[in-house]
C-alpha positions as CSV (number, residue, x, y, z in Angstrom):
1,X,72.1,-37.7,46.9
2,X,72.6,-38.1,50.9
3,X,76.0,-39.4,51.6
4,X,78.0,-38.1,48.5
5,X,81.6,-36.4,49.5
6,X,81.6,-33.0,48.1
7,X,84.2,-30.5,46.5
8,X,83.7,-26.9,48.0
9,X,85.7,-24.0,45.9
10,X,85.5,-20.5,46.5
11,X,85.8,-17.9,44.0
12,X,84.4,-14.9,42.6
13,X,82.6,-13.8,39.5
14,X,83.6,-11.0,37.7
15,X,81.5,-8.2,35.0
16,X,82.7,-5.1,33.2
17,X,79.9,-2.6,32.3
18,X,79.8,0.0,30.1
19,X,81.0,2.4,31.5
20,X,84.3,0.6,32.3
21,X,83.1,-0.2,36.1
22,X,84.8,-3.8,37.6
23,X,81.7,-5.6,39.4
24,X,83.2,-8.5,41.5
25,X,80.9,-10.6,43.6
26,X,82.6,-13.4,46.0
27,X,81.1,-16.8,45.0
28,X,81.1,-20.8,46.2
29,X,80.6,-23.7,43.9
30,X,79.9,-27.3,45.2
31,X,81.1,-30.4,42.8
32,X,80.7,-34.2,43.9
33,X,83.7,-35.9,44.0
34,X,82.3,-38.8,42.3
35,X,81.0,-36.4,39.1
36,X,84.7,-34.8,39.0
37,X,86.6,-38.3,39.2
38,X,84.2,-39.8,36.7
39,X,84.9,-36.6,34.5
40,X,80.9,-35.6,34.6
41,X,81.3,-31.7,35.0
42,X,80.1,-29.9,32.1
43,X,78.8,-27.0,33.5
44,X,79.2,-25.5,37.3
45,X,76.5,-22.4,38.1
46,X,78.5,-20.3,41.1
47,X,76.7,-19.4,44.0
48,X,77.0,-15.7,45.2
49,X,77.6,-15.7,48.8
50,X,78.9,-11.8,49.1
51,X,78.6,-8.4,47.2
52,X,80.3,-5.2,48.2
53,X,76.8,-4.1,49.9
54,X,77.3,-7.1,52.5
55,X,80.4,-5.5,53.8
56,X,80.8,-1.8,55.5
57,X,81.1,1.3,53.2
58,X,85.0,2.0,53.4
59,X,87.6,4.2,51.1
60,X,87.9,3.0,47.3
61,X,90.7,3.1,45.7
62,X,89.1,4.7,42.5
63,X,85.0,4.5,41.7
64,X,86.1,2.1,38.9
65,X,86.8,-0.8,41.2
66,X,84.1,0.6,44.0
67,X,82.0,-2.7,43.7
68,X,85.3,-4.7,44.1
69,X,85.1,-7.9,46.5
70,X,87.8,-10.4,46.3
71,X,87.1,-13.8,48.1
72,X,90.8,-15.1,50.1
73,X,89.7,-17.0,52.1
74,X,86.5,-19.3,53.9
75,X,86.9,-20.0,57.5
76,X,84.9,-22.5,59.2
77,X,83.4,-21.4,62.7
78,X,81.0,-24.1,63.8
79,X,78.6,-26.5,61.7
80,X,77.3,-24.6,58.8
81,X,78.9,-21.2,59.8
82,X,81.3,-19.4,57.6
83,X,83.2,-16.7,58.5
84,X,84.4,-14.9,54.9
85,X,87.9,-12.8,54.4
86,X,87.8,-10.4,51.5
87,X,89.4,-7.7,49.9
88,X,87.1,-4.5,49.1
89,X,88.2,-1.8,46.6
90,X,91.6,-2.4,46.8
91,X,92.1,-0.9,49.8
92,X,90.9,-3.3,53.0
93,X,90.0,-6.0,54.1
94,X,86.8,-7.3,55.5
95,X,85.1,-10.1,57.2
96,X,81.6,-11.6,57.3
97,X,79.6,-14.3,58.8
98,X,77.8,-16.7,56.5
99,X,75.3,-19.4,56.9
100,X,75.8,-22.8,54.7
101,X,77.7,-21.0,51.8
102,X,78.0,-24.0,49.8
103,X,74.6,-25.2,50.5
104,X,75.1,-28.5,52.1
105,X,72.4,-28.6,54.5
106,X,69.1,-30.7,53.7
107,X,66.0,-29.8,54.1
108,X,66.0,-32.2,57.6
109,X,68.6,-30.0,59.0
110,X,67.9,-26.4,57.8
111,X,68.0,-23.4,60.6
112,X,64.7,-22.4,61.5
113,X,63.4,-19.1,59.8
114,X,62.4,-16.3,61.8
């Protein structure tokens, strides 16, 4: 519904295959204040907004955690730009630019596809 403050939380998901490999994908999800206040959230679906293939190969600290990112931190650049701060593999950190990670744009003011 237009007009309805929102909760944005950043966070990551997290998988264990079976070959004893950490997967860790940096996610968003969006709650509306007036669900979470009137204790109405039952189930939240994450967003993905950033696997290790989004950022630059770098060193690992072992191939278990390779496919390691770890969402810090969401930094707003301008309107519906994001700019994201993650650790990779244990061993850096990297950045990316995102557009609308928590999905708050309508339809009215989507960026025009190329």
């Amino acid at each position: 519904r237009e007009g309805r403050a929102w909760i944005g939380l950043l966070g990551h998901v997290a998988l264990e295959d079976r070959n004893k490999t950490l997967h860790y994908a940096a996610c968003t999800y969006k709650i509306s204040l007036e669900d979470l206040l009137d204790g109405q959230i039952h189930k939240i679906c994450p967003q993905i907004i950033a696997t290790r293939a989004c950022f630059q190969s770098g060193p690992v600290k072992s191939e278990a955690i390779r496919d390691i990112v770890f969402p810090g931190h969401l930094e707003h650049i301008k309107d519906y730009t994001y700019r994201l701060w993650a650790g990779l593999s244990d061993t850096r950190i990297g950045t990316i630019e995102l557009d609308d990670p928590f999905k708050l744009r309508t339809s009215e003011t989507a960026a025009p596809t190329r």
